[in-house]
C-alpha positions in Angstrom: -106.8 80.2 -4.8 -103.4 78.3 -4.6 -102.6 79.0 -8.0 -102.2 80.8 -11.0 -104.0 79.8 -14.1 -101.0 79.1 -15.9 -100.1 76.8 -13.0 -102.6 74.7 -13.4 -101.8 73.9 -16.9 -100.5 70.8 -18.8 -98.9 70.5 -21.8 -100.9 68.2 -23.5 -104.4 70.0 -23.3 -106.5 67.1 -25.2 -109.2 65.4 -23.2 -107.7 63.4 -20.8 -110.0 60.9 -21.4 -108.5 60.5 -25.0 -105.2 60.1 -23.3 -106.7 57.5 -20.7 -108.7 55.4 -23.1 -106.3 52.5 -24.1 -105.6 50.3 -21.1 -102.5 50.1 -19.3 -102.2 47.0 -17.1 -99.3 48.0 -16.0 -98.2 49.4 -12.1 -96.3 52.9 -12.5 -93.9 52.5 -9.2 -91.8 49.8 -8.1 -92.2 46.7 -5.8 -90.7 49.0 -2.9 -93.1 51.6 -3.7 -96.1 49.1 -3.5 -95.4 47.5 -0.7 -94.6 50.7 1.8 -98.5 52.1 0.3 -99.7 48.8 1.4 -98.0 48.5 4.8 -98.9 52.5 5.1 -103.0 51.3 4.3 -102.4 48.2 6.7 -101.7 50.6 9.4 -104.4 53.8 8.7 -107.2 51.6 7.0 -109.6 49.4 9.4 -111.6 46.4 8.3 -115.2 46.3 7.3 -115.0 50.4 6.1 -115.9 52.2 3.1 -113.6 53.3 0.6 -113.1 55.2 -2.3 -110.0 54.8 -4.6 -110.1 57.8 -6.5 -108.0 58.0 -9.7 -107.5 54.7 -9.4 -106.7 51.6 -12.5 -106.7 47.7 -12.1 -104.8 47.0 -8.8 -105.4 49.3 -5.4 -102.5 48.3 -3.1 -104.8 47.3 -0.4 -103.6 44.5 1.8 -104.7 41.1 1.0 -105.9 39.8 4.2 -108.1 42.8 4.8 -111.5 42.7 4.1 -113.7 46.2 3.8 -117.3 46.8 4.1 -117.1 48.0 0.3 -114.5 49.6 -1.7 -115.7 51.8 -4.7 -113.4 52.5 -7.1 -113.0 55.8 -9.8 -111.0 56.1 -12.9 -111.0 57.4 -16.2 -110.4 53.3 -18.5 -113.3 51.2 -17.8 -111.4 48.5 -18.7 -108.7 48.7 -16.0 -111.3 49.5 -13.6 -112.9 46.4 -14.2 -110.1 44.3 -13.7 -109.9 45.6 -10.2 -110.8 42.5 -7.7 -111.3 45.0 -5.2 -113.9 46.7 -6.3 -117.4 46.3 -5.0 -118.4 49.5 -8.0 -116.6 51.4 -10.1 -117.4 54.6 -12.1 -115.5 56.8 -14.8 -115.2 60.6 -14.2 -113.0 63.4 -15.4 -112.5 65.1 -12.2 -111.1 67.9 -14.2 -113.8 68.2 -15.9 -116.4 67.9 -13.3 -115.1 67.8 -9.3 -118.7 66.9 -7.9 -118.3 63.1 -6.6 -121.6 61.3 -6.8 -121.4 60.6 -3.4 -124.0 62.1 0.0 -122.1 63.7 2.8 -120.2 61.4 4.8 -120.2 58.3 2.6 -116.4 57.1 3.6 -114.1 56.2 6.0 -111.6 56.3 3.6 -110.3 57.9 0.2 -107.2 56.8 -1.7 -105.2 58.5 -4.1 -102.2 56.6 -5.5 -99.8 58.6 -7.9 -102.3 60.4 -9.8 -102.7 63.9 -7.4 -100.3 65.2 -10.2 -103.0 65.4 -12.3 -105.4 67.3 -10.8 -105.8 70.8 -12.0 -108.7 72.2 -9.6 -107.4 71.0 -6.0 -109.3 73.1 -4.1 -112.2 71.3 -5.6 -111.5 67.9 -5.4 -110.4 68.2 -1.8 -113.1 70.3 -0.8 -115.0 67.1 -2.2 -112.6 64.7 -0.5 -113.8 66.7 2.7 -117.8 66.2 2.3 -117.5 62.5 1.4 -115.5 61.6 4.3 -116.9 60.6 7.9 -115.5 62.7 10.8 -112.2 60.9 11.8 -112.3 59.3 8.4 -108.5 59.6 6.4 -107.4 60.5 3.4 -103.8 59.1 2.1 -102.9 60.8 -0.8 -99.6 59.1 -2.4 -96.5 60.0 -5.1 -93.4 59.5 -6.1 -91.2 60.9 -8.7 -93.1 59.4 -11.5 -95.9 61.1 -14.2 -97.2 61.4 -17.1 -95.1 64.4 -17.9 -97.1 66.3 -20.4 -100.7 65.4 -18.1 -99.4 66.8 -15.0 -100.2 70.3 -14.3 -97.3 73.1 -14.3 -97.2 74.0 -10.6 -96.1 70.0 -9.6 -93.6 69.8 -13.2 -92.0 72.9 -11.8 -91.6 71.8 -8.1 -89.0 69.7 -6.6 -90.0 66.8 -4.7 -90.0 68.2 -1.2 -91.9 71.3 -2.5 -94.3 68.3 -3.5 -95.1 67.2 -0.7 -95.5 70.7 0.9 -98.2 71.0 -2.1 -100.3 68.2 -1.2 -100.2 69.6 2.3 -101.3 72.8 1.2 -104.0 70.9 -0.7 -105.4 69.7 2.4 -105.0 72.8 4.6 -107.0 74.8 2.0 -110.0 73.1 2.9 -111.1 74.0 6.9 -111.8 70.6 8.7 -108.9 68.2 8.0 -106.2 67.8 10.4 -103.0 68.6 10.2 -101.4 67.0 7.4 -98.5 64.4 8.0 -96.0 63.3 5.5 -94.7 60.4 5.3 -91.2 60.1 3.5 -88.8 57.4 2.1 -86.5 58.9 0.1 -84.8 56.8 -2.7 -80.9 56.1 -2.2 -80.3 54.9 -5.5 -78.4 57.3 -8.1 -81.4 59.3 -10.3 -80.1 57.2 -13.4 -80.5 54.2 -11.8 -84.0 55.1 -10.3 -85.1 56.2 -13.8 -84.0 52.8 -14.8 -86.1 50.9 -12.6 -83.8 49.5 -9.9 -85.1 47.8 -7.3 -86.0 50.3 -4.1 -85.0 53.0 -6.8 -88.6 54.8 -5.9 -88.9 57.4 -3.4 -92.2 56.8 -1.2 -94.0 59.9 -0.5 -97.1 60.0 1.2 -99.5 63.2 2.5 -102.5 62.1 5.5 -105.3 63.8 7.0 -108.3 63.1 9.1 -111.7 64.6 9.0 -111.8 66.5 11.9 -114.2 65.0 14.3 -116.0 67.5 15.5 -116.5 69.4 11.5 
């Protein structure tokens, strides 16, 4: 197991549904941010795949002038899913809850995760999941900055400095035989912490964590 239980605590224990069910059209990283995840998906993402945008709300990053096969998108606000003009489908799920996607083996090429990894409290699970859903040579990105909802993300990633972050995610990933090696991508911000609290422009570190389904697993 990678943690402790106390690690995978938050401090607001209430359903995270109750927490999720107003709508929030709002994006939770900077212009900076955004456009590095989309130039990052322009580069690892091919047209006319499948994708799943796990954890996802009403905008998904993905470049414009790419078209895909179908993009299925998860969440826990119906209403922001909706809004999504990417979205072929959509469902709601509380991973924590439940980590079985509703998925057969080897549905995607592709599964996003944009600033919500944070959140998760069973990891093992949910990547072991990541894993089966996935195609052999399929990728997962998972993304994050220095942003959260601090009293919904779990103790282990409130305690942890941002590099020990993104030695996390990678530990995520090489929990579960049959990914690659995990790569991390990193942009770190050089604006004072005030200022990036603030919301300067490029204040927003980029962080990323990638993996392949090994091809021959």
């Amino acid at each position: 197991m990678l943690f402790r239980p106390n690690q995978r605590l938050k401090l607001d224990e209430t359903d995270d549904k109750l927490f999720y069910a107003y709508p929030r059209f709002v994006t939770h990283v900077d212009e900076g941010f955004i456009q590095q995840l989309t130039d990052l998906y322009r580069q690892r993402l091919k047209p006319n795949t499948r994708i799943l945008d796990m954890m996802s709300s009403w905008v998904s990053h993905l470049p414009e002038e790419m078209q895909f096969a179908h993009v299925e998108g998860h969440g826990l606000n119906t209403e922001e899913l909706a809004r999504n003009p990417r979205f072929n489908h959509y469902f709601v799920q509380n991973l924590n809850e439940n980590p079985q996607l509703p998925f057969p083996d080897q549905e995607f090429d592709a599964v996003l995760n944009c600033v919500s990894v944070q959140y998760v409290q069973y990891p093992e699970a949910i990547f072991s999941e990541i894993h089966r859903i996935l195609k052999p040579g399929g990728v997962a990105i998972i993304s994050f900055s220095n942003r959260m909802f601090f009293q919904k993300a779990i103790q282990a990633w409130r305690d942890a400095s941002e590099a020990t972050r993104v030695e996390l995610v990678k530990r995520y990933f090489t929990s579960v035989p049959g990914f690659t090696a995990p790569e991390a991508v990193i942009n770190k911000s050089t604006a004072p912490n005030f200022l990036q609290w603030l919301g300067a422009p490029g204040g927003d570190p980029f962080y990323a964590v990638v993996a392949y389904r090994c091809e021959t697993n």
